[in-house]
N, C-alpha and C positions, 0 to 999 in steps of 0.2 A: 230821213232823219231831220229833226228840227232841234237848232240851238237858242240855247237863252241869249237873246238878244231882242236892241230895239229896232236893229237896221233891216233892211228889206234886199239884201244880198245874196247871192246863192253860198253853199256852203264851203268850197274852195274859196271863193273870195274874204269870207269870215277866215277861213285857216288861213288865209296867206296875209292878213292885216294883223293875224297876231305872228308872225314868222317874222314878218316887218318889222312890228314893234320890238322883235328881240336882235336887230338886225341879221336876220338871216335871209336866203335868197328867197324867193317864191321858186312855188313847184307848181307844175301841173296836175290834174286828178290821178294822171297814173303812177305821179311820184308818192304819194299820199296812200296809206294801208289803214284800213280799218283794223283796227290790233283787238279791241273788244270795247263791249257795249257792259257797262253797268248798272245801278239802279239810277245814279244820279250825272254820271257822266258817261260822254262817250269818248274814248281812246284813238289815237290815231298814230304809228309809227311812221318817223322822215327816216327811211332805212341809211342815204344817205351821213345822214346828219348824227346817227345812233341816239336821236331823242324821241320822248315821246309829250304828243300834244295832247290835253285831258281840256275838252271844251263841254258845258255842263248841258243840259237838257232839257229844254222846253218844256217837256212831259215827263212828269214820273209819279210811278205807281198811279197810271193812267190819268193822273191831274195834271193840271199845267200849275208850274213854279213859278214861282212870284220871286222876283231878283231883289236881294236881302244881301245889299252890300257889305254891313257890319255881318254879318251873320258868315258872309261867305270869306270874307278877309280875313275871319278869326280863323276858320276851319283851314285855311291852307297855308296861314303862319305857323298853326298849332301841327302842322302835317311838315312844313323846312326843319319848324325846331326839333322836330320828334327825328328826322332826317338824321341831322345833326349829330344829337345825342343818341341815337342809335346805332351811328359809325364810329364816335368813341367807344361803345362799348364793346363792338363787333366790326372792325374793319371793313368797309363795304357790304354788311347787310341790306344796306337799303341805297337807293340813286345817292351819288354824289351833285350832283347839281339841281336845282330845283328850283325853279323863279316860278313867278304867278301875276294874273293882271286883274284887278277886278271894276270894270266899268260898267253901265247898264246896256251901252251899245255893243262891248268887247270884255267877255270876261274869259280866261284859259289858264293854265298852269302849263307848264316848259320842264322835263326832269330827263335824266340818264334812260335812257334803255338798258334795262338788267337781265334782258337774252330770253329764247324762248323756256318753258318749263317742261318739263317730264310729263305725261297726263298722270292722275292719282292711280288710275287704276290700272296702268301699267306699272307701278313700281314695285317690285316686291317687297315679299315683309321685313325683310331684312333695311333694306333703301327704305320703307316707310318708319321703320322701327331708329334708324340713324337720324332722319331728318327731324323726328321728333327730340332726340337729345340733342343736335345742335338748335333747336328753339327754347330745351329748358337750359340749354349753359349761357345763350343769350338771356334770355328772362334773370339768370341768376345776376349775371353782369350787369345786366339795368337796375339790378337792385342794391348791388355794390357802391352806385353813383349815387354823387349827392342830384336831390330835384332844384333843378334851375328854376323853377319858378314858388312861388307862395301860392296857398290856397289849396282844396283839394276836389275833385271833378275834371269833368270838361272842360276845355281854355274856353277863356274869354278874353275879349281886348279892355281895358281899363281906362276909364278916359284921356287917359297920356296914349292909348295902344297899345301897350304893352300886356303883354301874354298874363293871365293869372288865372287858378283853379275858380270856377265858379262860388264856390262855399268858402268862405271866410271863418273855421270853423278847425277847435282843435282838434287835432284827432282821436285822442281817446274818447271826446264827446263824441264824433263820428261815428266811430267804430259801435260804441255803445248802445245809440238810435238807431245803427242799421240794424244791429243784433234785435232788439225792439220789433222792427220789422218784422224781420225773419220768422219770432216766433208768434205774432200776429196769424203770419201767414200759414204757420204751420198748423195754429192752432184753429184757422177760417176751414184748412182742410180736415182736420179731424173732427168738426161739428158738423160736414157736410152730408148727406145722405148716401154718399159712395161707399159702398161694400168693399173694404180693404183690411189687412191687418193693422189695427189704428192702436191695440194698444202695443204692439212691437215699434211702429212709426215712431210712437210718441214716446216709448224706453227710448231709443238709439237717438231721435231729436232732443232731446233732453242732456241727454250724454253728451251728446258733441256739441249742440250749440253752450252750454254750461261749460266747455271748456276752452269754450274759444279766444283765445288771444287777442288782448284789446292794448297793450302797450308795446310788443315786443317788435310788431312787422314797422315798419317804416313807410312813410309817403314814397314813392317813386313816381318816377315820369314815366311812364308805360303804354302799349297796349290792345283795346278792346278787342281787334279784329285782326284775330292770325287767321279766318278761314280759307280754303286750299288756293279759290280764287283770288288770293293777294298774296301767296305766297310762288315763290320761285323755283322748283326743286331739278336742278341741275350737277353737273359734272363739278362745275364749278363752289358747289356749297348751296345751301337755302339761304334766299333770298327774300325783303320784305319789301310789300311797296303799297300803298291805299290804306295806310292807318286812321285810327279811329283814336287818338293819342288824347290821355286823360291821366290825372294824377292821382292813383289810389294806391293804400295798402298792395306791397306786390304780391305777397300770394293772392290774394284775389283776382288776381286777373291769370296768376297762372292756373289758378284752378276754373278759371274760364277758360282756357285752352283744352285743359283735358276732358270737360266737361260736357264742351261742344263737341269733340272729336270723340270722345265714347258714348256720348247718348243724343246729341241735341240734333246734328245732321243726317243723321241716321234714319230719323223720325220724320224731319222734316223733308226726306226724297220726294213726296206728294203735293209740294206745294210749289205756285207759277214762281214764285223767288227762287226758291234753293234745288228745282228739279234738273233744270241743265248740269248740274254738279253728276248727278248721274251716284250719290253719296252712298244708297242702298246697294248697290255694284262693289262699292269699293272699302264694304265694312272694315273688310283683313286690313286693311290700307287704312284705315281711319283709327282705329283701335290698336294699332303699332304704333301708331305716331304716340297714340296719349303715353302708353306705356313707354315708351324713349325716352317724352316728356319727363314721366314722374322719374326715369331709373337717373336723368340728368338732373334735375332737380333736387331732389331729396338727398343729397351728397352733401347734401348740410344739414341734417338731422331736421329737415322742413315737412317730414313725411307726416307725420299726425297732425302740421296745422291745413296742409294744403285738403287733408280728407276730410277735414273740420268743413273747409271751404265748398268744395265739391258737392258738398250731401245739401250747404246751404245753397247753390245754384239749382241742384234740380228743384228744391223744395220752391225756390221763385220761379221756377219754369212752368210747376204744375199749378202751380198758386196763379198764375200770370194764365195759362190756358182752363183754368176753374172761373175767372173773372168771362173769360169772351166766351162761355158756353151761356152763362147767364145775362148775357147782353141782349137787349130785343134782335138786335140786328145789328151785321157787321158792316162797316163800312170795307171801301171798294178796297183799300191798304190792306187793311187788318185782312180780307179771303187772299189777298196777294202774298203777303206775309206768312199768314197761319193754316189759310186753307178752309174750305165751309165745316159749316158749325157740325156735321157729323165727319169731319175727318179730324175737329179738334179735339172732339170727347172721345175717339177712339185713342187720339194720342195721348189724351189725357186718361185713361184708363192706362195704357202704358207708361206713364211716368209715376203713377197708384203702385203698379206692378215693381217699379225700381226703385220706389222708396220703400217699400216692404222686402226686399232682399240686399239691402244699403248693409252693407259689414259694418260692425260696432264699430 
């Protein structure tokens, strides 16, 4: 394994000068576990110590990374705060301690150990179908809180440093220009030469995006990435950890949870990113969760806007795999990502398939 850095040091000695820096002791190679490998970092558990060290990656998605200090320093401030404000919400959902270093010769992050997890596709329906409703009563409780920061997106640092939404931008304007999108996009796949039912698509698109709620939802602190590989599912409750923390409208982002868990990883078991998930194995298990999800959620009469939402994610899903069919060619990310250009149009012929039987 090769870490980002400028020093010419072996890879224990890289871990043990950030162990240092937080004054902890030095370990030897066999005190040190490889816990897991991600797209951008690699993991390592001090079993002793109950922490885990997150040191990033030379190489990813077969390129080598270029050390983007601002870049990196927003992403793991915006990952404490989201810490933070996700254990207000939900007492120990996510590590309680969390530091981070970011130098061009030593960058790492320092957090709690949150235990090992259940595999997915050990759990039954039942356990997949619970852990899904303790992610929509959390999601509900994220949306209870006021957002600590201004702004709506992505964090960014602001030249003081201080955390804020990339878009300066009110929300109902927001909200309005995405819908714009949306049906852009809807309307790039109904002019397409794909043999689908396009004038059903376009009744039920019509329907739902025309009634989609543009003042009602709120800004939240929220986010992107509940997939299984960041989440915890133990004796002890589910667990969050490796966020993707953005501030948007919060059903949108719940309805990117169920979205992803009833159609998006499913699809995606054939691709070098999402294939160790083993996700095609573990449908029952993926398609209880959403439904857990929605039966926790929608206990606040949220159930018509989150299927408003839903119907608008696949619609940028297929809209989003209709763009890389018509691309000359993929770059090396995008086949890592998506998968080659006939395993995208066959998915992309399945997602034709699910927006043609989309309930009004």
């Amino acid at each position: 394994m090769e870490f980002l850095t400028t020093q010419n040091v072996s890879e224990v000695a890289l871990m043990n000068q950030a162990l240092a820096n937080e004054g902890l002791r030095p370990l030897s190679d066999r005190e040190i576990h490889l816990l897991g490998e991600g797209a951008w970092h690699f993991a390592f558990l001090l079993e002793k110590e109950q922490v885990v060290l997150r040191i990033p990656k030379k190489v990813a998605y077969e390129k080598e990374v270029h050390f983007q200090q601002k870049e990196l320093t927003a992403e793991y401030a915006a990952t404490k705060a989201f810490y933070q404000h996700a254990n207000r919400a939900k007492e120990g959902v996510c590590p309680e301690f969390f530091t981070f270093f970011v130098q061009p010769e030593l960058t790492y992050t320092l957090e709690s150990y949150l235990g090992k997890s259940d595999i997915l596709g050990d759990l039954t329906i039942n356990q997949s179908r619970q852990y899904g409703r303790e992610i929509g009563d959390f999601f509900l409780a994220l949306e209870s809180m006021e957002s600590p920061y201004n702004g709506i997106g992505y964090l960014k640092c602001d030249q003081n440093g201080k955390l804020k939404g990339e878009l300066d931008i009110d929300q109902k304007e927001f909200v309005m220009e995405e819908t714009r999108e949306y049906v852009e996009e809807l309307n790039f796949l109904l002019a397409s030469d794909y043999d689908f039912d396009k004038q059903r698509v376009e009744a039920v698109g019509r329907e739902l995006i025309s009634a989609r709620s543009v003042s009602v939802e709120k800004i939240t602190f929220t986010n992107q990435d509940t997939s299984p590989e960041n989440l915890i599912f133990s004796e002890g409750g589910l667990k969050m950890l490796d966020p993707y923390p953005l501030l948007s409208p919060g059903v949108s982002l719940a309805a990117n949870h169920v979205f992803n868990y009833h159609y998006l990883f499913p699809s995606f078991h054939n691709t070098l990113r999402y294939r160790k998930g083993n996700y095609l194995q573990s449908l029952p298990q993926l398609r209880a969760n959403a439904e857990g999800f929605k039966e926790a959620y929608t206990v606040c009469s949220k159930g018509d806007n989150l299927h408003i939402e839903v119907f608008l994610k696949l619609v940028t899903m297929t809209y989003t795999h209709y763009q890389l069919i018509n691309e000359k060619s993929l770059s090396r990310e995008q086949v890592i990502r998506y998968g080659t250009k006939a395993q995208i149009e066959e998915r992309f012929v399945h997602f034709l398939k699910q927006l043609e039987q989309f309930p009004q």
